[in-house]
Legacy VTK file of the C-alpha trace (Angstrom):
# vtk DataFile Version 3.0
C-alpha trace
ASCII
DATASET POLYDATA
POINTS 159 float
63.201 117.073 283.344
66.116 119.358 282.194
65.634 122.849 281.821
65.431 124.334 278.151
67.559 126.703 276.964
67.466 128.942 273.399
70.493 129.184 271.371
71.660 130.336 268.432
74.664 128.848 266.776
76.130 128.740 263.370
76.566 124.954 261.994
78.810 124.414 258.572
78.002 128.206 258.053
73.916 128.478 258.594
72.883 129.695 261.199
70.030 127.538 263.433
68.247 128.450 266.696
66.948 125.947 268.545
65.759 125.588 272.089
67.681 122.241 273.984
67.851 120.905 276.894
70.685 122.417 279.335
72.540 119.110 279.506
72.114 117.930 275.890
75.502 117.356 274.697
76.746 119.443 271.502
77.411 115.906 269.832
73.636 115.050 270.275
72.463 117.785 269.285
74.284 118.028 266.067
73.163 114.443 265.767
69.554 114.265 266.820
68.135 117.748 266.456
69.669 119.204 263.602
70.534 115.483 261.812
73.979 115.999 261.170
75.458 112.736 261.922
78.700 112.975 260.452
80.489 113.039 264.054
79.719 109.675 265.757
79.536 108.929 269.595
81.862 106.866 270.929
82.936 106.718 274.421
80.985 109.495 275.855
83.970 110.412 278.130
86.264 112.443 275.454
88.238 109.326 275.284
88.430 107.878 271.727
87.655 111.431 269.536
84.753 110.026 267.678
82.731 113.121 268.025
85.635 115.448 267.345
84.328 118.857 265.872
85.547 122.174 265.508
84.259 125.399 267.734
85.300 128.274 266.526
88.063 126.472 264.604
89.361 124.489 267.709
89.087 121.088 267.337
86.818 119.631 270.366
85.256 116.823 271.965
81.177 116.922 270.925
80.540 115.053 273.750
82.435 116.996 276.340
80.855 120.475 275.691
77.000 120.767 276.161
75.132 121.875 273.530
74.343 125.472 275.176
78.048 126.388 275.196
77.987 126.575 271.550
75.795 129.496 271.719
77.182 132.730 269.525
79.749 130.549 268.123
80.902 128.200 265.095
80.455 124.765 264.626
82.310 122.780 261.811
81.253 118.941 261.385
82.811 116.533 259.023
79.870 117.664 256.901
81.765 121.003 256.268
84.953 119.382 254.460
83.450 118.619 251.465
82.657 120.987 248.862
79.777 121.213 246.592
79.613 117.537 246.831
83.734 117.091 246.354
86.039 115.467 249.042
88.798 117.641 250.190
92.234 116.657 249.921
92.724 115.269 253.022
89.475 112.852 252.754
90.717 111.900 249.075
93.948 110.849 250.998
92.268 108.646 253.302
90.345 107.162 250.415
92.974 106.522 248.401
95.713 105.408 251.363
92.840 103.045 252.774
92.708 105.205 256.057
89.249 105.173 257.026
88.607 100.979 257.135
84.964 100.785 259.349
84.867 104.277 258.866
83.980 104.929 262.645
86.855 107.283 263.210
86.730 109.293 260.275
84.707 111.919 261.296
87.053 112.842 264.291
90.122 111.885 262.746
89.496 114.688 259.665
88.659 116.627 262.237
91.520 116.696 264.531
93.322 116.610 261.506
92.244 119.551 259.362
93.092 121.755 262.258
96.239 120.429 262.385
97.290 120.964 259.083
96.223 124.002 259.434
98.582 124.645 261.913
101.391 122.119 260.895
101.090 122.469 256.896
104.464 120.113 256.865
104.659 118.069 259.913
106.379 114.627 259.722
105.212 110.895 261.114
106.161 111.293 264.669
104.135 114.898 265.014
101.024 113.510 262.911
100.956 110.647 264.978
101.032 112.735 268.244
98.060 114.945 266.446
96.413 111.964 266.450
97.156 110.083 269.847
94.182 111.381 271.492
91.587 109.462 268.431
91.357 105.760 268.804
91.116 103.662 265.603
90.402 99.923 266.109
90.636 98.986 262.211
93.515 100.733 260.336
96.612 100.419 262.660
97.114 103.925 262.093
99.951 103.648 259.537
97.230 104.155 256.596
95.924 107.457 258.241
99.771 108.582 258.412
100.690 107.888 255.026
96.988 109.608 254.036
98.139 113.134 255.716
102.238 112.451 254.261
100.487 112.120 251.374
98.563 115.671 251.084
101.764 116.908 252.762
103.571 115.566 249.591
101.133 117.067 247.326
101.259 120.133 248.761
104.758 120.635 249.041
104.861 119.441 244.974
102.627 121.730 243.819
LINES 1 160
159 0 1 2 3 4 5 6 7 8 9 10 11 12 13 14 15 16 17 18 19 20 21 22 23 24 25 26 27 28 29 30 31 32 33 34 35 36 37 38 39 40 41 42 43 44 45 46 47 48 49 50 51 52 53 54 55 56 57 58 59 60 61 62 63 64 65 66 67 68 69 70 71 72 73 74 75 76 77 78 79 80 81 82 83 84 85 86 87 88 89 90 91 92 93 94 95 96 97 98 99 100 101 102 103 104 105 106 107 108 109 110 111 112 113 114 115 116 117 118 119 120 121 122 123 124 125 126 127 128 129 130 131 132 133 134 135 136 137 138 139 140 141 142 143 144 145 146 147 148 149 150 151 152 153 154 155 156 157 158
């Protein structure tokens, strides 16, 4: 039995404290104590960036970081993109360019990408495809996810 630790950690801006188990991952606890699941688990080895999330605005593997290390900071899920019920731009993009196929990747691909555009607001194929070279997508072949972020790149850059 795993020792049980409190913490206190903002999730898509409330704040929740919970005690968890030392070695509960922040992935599975996202998922299975507060029922947020948004980010899926994949690999469980940080491989394939299903459980992507942001800390503190730093996109991060869910299952890589246990759930205690999250304590005093800020957790952003795919949850957090939409507002008031309204995709963002970057999840109307995938809709509309077909990017998100079975769906599986979604979560950690939006992820991984919304900090990137935040940091790249105009980056072109080859860069969004290295932003993206650490998420593993089995349906879409990729190309549909690039044209989804050179499209709000597009719109961005015509408005």
């Amino acid at each position: 039995m795993s020792e049980t630790r409190r913490i206190e950690v903002s999730v898509n801006g409330k704040l929740y404290s919970r005690g968890v188990e030392a070695r509960r991952s922040l992935v599975d606890f996202l998922r299975l104590d507060l029922g947020l699941t948004g980010s899926h688990v994949g690999c469980e080895h940080g491989a394939c960036g299903a459980c992507t999330v942001r800390v503190d605005g730093e996109a991060i593997r869910g299952c890589l970081m246990f759930a205690v290390q999250a304590h005093g900071k800020s957790v952003a899920t795919v949850e957090s993109l939409a507002v008031d019920g309204k995709l963002n731009a970057l999840q109307n993009a995938f809709w509309e360019n077909n990017g998100l196929q079975c769906g599986f990747c979604t979560p950690g691909m939006l992820m991984t990408l919304s900090e990137f555009l935040e940091e790249y607001p105009s980056p072109n194929e080859a860069e969004i495809r290295e932003a993206i070279s650490g998420n593993i997508c089995r349906c879409t072949g990729y190309q549909a996810i690039v044209d989804a972020v050179l499209s709000v790149v597009a719109n961005k850059e015509a408005a």
